[in-house]
C-alpha positions as CSV (number, residue, x, y, z in Angstrom):
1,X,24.8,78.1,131.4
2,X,23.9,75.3,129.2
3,X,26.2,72.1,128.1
4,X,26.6,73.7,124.7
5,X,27.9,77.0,126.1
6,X,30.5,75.2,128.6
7,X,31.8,72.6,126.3
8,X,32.6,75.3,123.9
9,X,34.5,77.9,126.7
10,X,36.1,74.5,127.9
11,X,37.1,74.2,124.2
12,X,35.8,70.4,124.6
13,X,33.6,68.6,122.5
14,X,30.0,68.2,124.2
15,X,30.6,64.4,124.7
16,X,33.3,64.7,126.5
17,X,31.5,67.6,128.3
18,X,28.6,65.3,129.2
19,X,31.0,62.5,130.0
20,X,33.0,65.1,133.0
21,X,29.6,65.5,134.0
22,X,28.6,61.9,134.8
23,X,31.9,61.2,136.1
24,X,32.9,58.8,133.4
25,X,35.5,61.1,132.5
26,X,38.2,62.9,134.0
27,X,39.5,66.4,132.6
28,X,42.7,67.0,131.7
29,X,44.8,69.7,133.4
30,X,44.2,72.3,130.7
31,X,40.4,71.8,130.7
32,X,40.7,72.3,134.4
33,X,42.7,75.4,134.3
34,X,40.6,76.4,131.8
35,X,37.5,76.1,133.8
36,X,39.5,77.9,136.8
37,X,40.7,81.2,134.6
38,X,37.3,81.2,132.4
39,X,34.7,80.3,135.4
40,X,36.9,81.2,139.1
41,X,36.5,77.5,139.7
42,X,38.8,76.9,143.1
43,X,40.1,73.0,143.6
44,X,40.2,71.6,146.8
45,X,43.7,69.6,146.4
46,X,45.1,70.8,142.9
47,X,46.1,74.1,141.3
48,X,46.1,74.2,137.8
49,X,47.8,77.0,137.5
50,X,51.2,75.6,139.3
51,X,51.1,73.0,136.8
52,X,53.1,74.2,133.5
53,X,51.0,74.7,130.4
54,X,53.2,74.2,126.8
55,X,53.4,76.9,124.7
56,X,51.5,77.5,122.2
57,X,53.0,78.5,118.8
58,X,51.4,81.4,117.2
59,X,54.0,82.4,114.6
60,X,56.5,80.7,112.3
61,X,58.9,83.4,113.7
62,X,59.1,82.1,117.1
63,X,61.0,79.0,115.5
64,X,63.7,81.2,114.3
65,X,67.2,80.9,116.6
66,X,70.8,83.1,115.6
67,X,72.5,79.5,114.5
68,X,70.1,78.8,111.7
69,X,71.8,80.9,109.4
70,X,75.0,78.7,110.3
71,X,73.6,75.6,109.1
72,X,72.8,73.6,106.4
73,X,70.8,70.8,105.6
74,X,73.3,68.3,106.0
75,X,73.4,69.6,109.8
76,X,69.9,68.4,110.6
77,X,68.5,65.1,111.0
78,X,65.0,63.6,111.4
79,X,65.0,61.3,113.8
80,X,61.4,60.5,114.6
81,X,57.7,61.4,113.9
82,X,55.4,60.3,115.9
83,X,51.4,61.2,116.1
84,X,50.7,63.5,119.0
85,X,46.8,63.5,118.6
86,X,44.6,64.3,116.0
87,X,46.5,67.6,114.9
88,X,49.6,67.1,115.6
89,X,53.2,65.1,115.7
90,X,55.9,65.1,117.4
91,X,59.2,65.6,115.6
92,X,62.9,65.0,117.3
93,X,65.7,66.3,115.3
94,X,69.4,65.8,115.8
95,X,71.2,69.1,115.6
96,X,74.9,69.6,114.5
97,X,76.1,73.0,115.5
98,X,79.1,74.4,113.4
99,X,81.9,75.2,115.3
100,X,83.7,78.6,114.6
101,X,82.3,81.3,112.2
102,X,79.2,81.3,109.7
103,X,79.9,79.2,106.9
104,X,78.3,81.4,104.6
């Protein structure tokens, strides 16, 4: 298949391709579950598939919940970012939910 070709359906970069390879490196679950749904790979002792994958977001509307329109801005809080990676953070909030009906 070629290390270019594998790296890229593992959706690794080829060094860390070539580092799996020579056993300096271990994969993480979703290259392994990767390699099992692209490639029928079977594990002796793990099943990537049992182990729960985050979602991935693919729209802004998937953030949207019913009690948004009851808030405002004084009802959220940042609490911390944090660097998840390269291309992403982590972000906890603190939530008030109004009690009753809508406020506006």
């Amino acid at each position: 298949m070629g290390a270019e070709r594998a790296a890229r359906e593992l959706e690794v970069c080829l060094a860390s391709f070539y580092k799996y390879v020579a056993k300096k490196n271990v994969p993480d679950m979703d290259v392994l579950r990767t390699a099992a749904e692209k490639w029928g790979v079977k594990w002796k002792y793990l099943d990537p598939s049992e182990i729960v994958r985050p979602v991935k977001m693919k729209s802004p509307e998937q953030l949207v919940f019913s009690f948004l329109s009851t808030m405002d801005e004084d009802d959220v809080k940042v609490v911390e970012v944090v660097p998840e990676g390269k291309n992403a953070l982590q972000v906890v909030l603190k939530l008030r939910f109004p009690a009753g009906a809508s406020k506006r």
